[in-house]
N, C-alpha and C positions, 0 to 999 in steps of 0.2 A: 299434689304431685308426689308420685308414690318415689321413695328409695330406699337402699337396698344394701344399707351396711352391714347387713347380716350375711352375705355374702360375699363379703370382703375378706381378705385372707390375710391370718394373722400369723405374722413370723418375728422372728428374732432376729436384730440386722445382722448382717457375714454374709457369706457368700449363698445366692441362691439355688437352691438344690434343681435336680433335673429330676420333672416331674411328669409323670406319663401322661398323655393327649386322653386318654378314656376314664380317669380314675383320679380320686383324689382323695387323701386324707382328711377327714374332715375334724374340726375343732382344734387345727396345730395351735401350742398357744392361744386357744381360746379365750375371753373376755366377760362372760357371761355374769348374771348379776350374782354372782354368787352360787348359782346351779352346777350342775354337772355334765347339763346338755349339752352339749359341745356343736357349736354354731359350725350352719355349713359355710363350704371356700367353696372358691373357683382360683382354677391357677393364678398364682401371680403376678400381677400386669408388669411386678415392676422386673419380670424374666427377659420380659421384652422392652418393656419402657425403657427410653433413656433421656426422658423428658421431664422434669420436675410437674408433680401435679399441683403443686404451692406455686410455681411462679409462671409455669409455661416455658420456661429456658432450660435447657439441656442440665441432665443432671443425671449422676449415679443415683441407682437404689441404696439408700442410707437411712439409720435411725434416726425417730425424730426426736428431738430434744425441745423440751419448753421449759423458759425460765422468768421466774416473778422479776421484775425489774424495777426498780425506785424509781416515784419520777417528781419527787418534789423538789423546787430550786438547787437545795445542797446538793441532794445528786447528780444535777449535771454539769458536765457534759457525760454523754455513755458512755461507754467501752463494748464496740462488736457490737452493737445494734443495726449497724448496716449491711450488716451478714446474713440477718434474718432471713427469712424466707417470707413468713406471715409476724405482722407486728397488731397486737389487739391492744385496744384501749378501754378501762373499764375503772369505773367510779367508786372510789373507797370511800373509808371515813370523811368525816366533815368537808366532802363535797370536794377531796382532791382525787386525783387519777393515778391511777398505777399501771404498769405495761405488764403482758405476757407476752414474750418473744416467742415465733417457733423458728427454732432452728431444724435443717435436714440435707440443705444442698450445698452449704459450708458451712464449718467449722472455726469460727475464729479462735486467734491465742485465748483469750480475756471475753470474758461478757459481764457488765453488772453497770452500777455496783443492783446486789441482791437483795430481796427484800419478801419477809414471811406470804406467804399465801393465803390463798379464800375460797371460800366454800363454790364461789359460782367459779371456778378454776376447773374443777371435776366434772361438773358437767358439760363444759366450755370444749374439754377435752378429750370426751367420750370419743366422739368424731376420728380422732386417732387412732384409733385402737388403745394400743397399749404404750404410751410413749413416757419416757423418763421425763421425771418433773426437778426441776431443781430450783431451792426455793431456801431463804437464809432461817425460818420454822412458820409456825403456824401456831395459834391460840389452842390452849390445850384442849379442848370441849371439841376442836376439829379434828384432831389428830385420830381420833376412829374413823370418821371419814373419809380421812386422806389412806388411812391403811387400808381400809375396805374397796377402796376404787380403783380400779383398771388404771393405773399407774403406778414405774415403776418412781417409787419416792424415795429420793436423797438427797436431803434436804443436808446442810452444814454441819448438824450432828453426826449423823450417818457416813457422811464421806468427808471425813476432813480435808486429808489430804487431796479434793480437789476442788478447795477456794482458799482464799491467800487475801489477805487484808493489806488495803494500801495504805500508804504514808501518806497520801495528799489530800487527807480531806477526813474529818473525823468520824467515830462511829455514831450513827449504824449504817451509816452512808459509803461505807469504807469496804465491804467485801465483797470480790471479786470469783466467779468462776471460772475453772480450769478446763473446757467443757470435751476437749480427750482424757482428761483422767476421769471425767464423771462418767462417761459412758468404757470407759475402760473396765469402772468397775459395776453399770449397771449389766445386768441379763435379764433376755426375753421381752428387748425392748422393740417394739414393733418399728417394719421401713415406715416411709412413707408409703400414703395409701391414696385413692380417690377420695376426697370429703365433699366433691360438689361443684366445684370450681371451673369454669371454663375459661378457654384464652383464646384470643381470634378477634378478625376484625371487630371494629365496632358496628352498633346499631347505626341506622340511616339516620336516626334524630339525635335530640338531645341541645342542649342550651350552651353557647360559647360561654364560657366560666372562664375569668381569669385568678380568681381567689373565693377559698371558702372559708370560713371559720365554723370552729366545733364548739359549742361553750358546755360546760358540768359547772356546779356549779360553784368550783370554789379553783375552778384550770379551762384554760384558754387556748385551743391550737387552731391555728392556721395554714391553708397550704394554697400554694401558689404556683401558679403553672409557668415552667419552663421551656420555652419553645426551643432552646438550645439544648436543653439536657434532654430534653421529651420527658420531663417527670416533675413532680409535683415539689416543690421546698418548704420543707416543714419549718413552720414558728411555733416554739411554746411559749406562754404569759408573753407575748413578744418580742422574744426574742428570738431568734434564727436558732435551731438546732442543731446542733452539730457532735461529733465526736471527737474523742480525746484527741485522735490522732487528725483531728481537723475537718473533716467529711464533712459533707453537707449530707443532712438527712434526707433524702429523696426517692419514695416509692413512684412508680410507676400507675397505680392501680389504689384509690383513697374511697371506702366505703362506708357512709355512715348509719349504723344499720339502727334503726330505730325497735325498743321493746322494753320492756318492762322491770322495771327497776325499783326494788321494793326491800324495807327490811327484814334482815335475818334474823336468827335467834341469837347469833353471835357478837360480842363486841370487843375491839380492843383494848388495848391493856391500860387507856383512859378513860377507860368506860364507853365509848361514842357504838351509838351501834351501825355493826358493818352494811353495806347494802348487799343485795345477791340481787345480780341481773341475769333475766334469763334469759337462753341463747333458746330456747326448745319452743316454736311454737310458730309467727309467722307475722308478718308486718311490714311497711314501708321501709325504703333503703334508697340513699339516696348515691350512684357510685361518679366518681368522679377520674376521666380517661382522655388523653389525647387533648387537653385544655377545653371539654366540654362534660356538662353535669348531663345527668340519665337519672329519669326517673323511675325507682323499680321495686320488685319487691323480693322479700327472704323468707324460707321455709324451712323448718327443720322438726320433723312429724317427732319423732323418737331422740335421745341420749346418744344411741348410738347411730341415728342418721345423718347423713348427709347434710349440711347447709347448702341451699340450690336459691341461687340467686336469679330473675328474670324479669323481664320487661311490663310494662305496662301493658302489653298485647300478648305477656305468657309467655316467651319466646326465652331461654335462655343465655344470659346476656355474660358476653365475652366480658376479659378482661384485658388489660394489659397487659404485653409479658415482663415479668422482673415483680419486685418487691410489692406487698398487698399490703397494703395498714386498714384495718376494721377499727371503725370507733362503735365503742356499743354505749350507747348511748340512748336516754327517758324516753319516751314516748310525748 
């Protein structure tokens, strides 16, 4: 399935320019791997959109923001995880989980607490264009990587003043982002864009699901269908997830995308070495919508393509509108 984020149009979030029907600049803010070609656009969808292409619900054209999130015991409960737009799940060291939030269609006060990044982040994130990364550092053997990639990166050193450490709970589990001051002080941070996603009724099939569990292999989530909220309730290690201010965690739209998950060159700073899961390539996915499972599949040809999710018959397969959680998870 061919797609086509090379003509996706890269801007700076603010206000959308008026842009003439015959003609178009081509390579505004460009993302290229480091070339000087300057990738062709087509206008703007989000001139006209006013539909979130992450969740399917109404939304401004706005920057996207993605943030590394701790998810081991001490760190929770979150802060603004329920804000997200897109929440991904992906396997760090000794077989625990760490989050990448994307934010785009609100803004909460607080997001975190924060925690360093990884190499399978960058290419996780190609998809966006250009989108601000915020992240508490990254192992230093990364830090060329993360400079050299179509992101803009400000991480805790870089922008102090917009994370704030809390009293309730000790380091490193303890620091929070401010995420209007972060992009206050990011530029040329790309809106949202299309990455593949569809929203709209469901398929005619699919299996009544009332609970799934996801295992890695050293963290346990589970999600449970609510016929009263119409969304999914998150358990981590079993226990109900929730946020500071008390939320139940609850997306709409729970996809378990199965692929390949292999070590890196890189390890933390106890030595273990990191996993890098790859998002670029194609495989089963199993999505879960409306209190029934679907069985489907995921494609993503290129870095900078599309993730395109569909059916067992090929058919591109809706989602639910509101909150998306992707677990990327072994094969």
């Amino acid at each position: 399935m061919k797609t086509r984020r090379g003509q996706r149009h890269r801007r700076a979030g603010g206000a959308v320019a008026a842009l003439a029907a015959a003609s178009l600049t081509l390579g505004l803010f460009g993302c290229s791997d480091g070339g000087d070609r300057p990738e062709p656009t087509r206008p703007p969808a989000s001139a006209q959109q006013r539909t979130s292409f992450f969740t399917g619900l109404p939304a401004e054209p706005a920057p996207v923001l993605a943030v590394k999130i701790d998810n081991v015991r001490p760190a929770r409960p979150h802060t603004g995880l329920d804000a997200a737009d897109l929440v991904y799940v992906e396997q760090v060291e000794s077989g625990l989980s760490r989050i990448l939030a994307v934010f785009s269609s609100r803004l909460p006060p607080q997001v975190g607490p924060v925690r360093s990044a990884r190499e399978s982040d960058l290419e996780l994130l190609r998809q966006f264009g250009r989108p601000a990364l915020a992240y508490s550092g990254a192992q230093s053997a990364l830090g060329p990587l993360i400079d050299a990639a179509p992101v803009v990166a400000l991480p805790h050193g870089r922008a102090p003043d917009a994370y704030v450490r809390g009293s309730d709970r000790p380091a490193p589990h303890n620091l929070y982002l401010l995420p209007g001051k972060l992009l206050a002080a990011a530029r040329g941070v790309s809106d949202a864009s299309d990455i593949g996603l569809r929203f709209g009724a469901a398929p005619a099939d699919g299996r009544p699901t009332a609970e799934q569990t996801v295992r890695y292999p050293s963290a346990r989530y589970a999600f449970t269908w609510s016929a009263a909220q119409k969304r999914w309730l998150v358990a981590m290690d079993g226990t109900a997830a929730r946020t500071t201010d008390g939320k139940r965690l609850a997306p709409a739209t729970v996809v378990v995308q199965y692929t390949e998950v292999r070590p890196s060159k890189f390890r933390d700073r106890g030595g273990s070495v990191s996993p890098y899961t790859e998002t670029v390539g194609s495989g089963r996915a199993l999505v879960l919508r409306d209190g029934r499972a679907f069985d489907a599949r995921w494609e993503r040809e290129s870095a900078a393509g599309d993730t395109v999710f569909t059916t067992t018959a090929g058919e591109r397969l809706n989602f639910a509108r509101g909150q998306v959680w992707i677990l990327l998870t072994a094969r």
